[in-house]
NUDO-880194 format. One record per atom (N, C-alpha, C): x, y, z; residue in three letters; residue number from 1. Coordinates in steps of 0.2 Angstrom, whole numbers, plus 2048, in hexadecimal, padded with zeros to 3 digits. Layout:
<nodes>
{{X, Y, Z}, 'ALA', NUM}
...
</nodes>
This chain:
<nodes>
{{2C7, 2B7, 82F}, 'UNK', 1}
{{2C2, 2BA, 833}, 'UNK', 1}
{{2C2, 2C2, 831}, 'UNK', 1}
{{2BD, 2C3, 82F}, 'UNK', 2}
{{2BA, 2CB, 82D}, 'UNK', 2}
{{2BB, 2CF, 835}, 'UNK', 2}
{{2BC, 2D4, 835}, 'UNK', 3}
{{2BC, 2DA, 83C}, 'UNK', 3}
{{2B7, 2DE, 83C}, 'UNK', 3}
{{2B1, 2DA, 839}, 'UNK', 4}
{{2AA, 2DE, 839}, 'UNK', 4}
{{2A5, 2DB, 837}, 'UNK', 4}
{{29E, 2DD, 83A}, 'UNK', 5}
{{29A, 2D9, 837}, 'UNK', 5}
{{293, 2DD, 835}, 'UNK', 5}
{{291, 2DB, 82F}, 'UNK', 6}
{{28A, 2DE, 82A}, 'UNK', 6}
{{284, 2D9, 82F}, 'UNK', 6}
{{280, 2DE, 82F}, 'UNK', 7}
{{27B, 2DD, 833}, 'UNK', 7}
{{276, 2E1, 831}, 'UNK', 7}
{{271, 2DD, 82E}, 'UNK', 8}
{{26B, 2DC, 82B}, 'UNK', 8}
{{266, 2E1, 82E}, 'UNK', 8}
{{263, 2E4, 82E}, 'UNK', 9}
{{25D, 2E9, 82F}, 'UNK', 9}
{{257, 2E7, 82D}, 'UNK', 9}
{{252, 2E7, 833}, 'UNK', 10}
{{24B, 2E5, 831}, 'UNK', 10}
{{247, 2EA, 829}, 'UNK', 10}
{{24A, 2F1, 82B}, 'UNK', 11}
{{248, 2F4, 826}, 'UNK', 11}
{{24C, 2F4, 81E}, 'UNK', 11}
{{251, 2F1, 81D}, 'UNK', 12}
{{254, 2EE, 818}, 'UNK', 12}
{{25B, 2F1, 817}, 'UNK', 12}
{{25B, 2F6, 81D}, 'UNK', 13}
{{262, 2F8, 81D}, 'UNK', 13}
{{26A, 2F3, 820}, 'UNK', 13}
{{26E, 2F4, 820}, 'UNK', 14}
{{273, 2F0, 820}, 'UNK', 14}
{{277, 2F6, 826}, 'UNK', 14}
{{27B, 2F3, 82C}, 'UNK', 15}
{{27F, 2F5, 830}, 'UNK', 15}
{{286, 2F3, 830}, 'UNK', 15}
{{289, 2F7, 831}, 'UNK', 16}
{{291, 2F4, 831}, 'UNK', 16}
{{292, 2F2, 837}, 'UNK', 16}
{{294, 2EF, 83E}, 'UNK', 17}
{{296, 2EE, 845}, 'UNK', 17}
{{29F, 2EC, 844}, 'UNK', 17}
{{2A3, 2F2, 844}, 'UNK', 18}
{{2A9, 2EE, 843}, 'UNK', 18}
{{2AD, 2ED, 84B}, 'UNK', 18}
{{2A9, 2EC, 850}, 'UNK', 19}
{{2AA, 2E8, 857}, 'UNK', 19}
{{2AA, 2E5, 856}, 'UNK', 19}
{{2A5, 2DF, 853}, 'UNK', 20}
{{2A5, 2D8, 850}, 'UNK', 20}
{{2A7, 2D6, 84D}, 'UNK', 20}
{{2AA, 2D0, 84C}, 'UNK', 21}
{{2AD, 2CC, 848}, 'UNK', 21}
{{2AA, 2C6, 843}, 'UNK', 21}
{{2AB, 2C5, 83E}, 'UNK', 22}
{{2A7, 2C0, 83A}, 'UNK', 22}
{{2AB, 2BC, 837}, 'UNK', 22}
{{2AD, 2B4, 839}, 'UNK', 23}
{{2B0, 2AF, 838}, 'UNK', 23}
{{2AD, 2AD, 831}, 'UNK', 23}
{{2B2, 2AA, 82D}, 'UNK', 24}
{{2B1, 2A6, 826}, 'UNK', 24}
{{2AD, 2A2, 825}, 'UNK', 24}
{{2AD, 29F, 82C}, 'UNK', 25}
{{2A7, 299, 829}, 'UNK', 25}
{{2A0, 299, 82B}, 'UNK', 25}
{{2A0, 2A1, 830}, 'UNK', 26}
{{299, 2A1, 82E}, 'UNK', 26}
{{295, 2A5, 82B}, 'UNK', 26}
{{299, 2A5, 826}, 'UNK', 27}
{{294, 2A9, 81E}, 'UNK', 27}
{{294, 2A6, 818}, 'UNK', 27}
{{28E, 2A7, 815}, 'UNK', 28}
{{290, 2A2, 80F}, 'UNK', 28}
{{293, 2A5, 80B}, 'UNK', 28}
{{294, 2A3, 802}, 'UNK', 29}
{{298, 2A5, 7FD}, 'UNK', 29}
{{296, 2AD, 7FD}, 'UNK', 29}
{{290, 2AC, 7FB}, 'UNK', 30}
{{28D, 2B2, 7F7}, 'UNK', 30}
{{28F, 2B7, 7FD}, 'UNK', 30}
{{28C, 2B7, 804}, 'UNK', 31}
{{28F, 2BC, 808}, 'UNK', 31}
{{296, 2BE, 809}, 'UNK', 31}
{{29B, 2B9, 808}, 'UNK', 32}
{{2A1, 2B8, 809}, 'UNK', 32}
{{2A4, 2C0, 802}, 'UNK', 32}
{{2A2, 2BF, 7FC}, 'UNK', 33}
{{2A2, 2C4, 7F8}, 'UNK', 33}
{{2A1, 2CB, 7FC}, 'UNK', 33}
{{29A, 2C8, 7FB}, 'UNK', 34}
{{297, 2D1, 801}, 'UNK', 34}
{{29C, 2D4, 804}, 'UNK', 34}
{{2A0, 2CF, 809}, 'UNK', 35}
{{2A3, 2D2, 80E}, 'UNK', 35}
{{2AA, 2D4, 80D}, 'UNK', 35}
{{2AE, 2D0, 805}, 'UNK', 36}
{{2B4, 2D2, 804}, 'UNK', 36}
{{2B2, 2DA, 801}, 'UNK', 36}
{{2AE, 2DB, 7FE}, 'UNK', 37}
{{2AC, 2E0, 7FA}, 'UNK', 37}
{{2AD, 2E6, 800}, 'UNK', 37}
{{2A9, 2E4, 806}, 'UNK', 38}
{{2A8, 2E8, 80D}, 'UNK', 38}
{{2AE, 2EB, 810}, 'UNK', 38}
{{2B2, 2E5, 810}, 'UNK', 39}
{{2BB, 2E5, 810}, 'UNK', 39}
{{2BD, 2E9, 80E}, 'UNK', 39}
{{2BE, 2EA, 808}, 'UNK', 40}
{{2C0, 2EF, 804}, 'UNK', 40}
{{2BF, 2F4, 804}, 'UNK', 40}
{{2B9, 2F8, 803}, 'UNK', 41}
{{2B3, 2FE, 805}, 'UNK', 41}
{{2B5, 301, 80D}, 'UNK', 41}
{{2B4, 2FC, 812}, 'UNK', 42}
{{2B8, 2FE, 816}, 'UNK', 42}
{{2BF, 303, 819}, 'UNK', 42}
{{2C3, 2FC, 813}, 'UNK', 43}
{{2CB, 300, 812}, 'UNK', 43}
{{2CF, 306, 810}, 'UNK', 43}
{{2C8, 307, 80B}, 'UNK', 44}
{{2C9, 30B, 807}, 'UNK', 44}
{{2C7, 314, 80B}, 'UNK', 44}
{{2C0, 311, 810}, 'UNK', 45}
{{2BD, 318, 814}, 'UNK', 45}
{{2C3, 319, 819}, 'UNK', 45}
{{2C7, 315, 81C}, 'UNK', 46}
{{2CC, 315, 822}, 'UNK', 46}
{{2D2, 319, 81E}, 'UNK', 46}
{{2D2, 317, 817}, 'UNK', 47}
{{2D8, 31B, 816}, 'UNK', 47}
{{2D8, 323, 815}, 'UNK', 47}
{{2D0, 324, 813}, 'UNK', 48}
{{2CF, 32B, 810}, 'UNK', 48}
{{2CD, 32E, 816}, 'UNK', 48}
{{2CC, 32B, 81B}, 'UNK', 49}
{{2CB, 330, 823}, 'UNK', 49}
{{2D2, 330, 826}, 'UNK', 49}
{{2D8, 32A, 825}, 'UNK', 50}
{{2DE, 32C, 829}, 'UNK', 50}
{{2E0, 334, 824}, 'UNK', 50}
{{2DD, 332, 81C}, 'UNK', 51}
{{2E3, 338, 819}, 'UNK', 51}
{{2DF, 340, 81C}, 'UNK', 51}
{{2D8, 33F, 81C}, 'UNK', 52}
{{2D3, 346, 820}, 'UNK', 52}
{{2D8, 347, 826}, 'UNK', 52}
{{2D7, 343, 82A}, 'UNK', 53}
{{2DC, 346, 832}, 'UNK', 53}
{{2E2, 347, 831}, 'UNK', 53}
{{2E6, 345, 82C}, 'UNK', 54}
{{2EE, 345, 82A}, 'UNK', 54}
{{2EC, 34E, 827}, 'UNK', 54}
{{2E8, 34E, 822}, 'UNK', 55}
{{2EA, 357, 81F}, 'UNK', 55}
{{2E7, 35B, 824}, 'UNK', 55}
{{2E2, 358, 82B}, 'UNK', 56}
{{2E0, 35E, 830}, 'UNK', 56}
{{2E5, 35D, 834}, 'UNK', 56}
{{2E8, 35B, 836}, 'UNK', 57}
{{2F0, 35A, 83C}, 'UNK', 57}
{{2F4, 35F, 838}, 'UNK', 57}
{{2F6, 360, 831}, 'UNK', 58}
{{2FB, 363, 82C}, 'UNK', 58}
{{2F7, 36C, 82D}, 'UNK', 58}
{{2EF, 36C, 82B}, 'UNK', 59}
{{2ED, 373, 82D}, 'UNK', 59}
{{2EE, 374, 831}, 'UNK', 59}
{{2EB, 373, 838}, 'UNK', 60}
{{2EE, 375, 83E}, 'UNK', 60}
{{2F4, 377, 83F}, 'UNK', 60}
{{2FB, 372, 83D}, 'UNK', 61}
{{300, 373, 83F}, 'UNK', 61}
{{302, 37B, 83C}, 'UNK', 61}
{{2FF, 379, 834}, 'UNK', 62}
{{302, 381, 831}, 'UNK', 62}
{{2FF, 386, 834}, 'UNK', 62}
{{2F9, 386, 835}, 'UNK', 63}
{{2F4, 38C, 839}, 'UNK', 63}
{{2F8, 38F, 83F}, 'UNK', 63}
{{2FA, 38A, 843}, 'UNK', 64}
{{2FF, 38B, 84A}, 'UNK', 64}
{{307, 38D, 84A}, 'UNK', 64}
{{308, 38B, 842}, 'UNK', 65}
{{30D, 38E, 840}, 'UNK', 65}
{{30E, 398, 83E}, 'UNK', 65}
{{30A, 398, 83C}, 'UNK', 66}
{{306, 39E, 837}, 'UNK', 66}
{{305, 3A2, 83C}, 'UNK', 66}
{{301, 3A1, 843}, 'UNK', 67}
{{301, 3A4, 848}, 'UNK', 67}
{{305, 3A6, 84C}, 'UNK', 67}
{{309, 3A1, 84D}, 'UNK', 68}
{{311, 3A1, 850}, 'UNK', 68}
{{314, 3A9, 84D}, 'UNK', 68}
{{315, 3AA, 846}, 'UNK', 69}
{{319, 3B0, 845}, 'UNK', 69}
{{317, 3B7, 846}, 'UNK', 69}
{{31C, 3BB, 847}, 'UNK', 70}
{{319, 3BF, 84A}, 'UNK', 70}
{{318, 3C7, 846}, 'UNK', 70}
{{31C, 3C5, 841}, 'UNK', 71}
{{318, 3C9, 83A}, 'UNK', 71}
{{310, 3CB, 83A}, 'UNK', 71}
{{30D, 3C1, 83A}, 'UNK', 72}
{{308, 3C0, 838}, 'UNK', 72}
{{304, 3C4, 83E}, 'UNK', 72}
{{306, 3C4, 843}, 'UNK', 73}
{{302, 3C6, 84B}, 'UNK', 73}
{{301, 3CD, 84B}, 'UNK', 73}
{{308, 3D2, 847}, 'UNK', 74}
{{306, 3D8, 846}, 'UNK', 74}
{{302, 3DB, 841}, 'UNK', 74}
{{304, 3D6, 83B}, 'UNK', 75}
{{2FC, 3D8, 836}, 'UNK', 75}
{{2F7, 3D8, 839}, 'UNK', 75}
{{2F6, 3D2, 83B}, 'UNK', 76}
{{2EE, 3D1, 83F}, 'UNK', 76}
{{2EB, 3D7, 844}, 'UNK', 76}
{{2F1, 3D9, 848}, 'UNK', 77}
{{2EF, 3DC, 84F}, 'UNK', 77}
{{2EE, 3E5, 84A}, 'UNK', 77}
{{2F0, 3E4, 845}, 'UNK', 78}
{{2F0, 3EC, 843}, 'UNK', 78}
{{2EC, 3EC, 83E}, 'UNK', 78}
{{2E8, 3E6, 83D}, 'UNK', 79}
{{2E3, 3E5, 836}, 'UNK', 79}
{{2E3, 3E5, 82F}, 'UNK', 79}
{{2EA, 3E2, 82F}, 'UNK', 80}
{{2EB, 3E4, 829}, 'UNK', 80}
{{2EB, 3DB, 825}, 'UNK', 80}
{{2EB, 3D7, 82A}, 'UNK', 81}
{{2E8, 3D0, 829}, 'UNK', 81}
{{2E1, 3CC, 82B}, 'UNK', 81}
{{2DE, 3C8, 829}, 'UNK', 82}
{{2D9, 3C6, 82B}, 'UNK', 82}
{{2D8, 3C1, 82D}, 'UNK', 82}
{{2D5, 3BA, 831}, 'UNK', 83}
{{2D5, 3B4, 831}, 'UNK', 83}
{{2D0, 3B3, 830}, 'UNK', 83}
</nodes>
């Protein structure tokens, strides 16, 4: 069973609904391809968004680190750093 389902558009576009579910036996061959292909392409955008919010967790943390010192507080507060 697929964890999503391609849905046809009157204008000839194609939507993804991954709240639906699409069971094996009701697609045929040819679609069956389409949708492992979809599978994939899927798996592949999931992992390039978990690593997106993985290096913005990592900025932040350093940001909040960086501001934490108190070196950095006095450059800044005497001008001699910029953000």
């Amino acid at each position: 069973m697929f964890n999503f389902r391609i849905i046809n558009l009157p204008d000839g576009n194609q939507l993804i609904d991954e709240r639906l579910k699409t069971p094996y036996d009701s697609i045929t061959a040819t679609e069956m391809i389409e949708y492992k292909a979809w599978e994939e392409n899927l798996a592949v955008m999931r992992r390039i968004k978990n690593e997106m919010e993985k290096e913005k967790r990592e900025r932040i943390k350093r940001h909040r680190k960086i501001i934490k010192n108190p070196f950095w507080r006095l450059g800044y507060m005497l001008g001699v750093i910029n953000w």
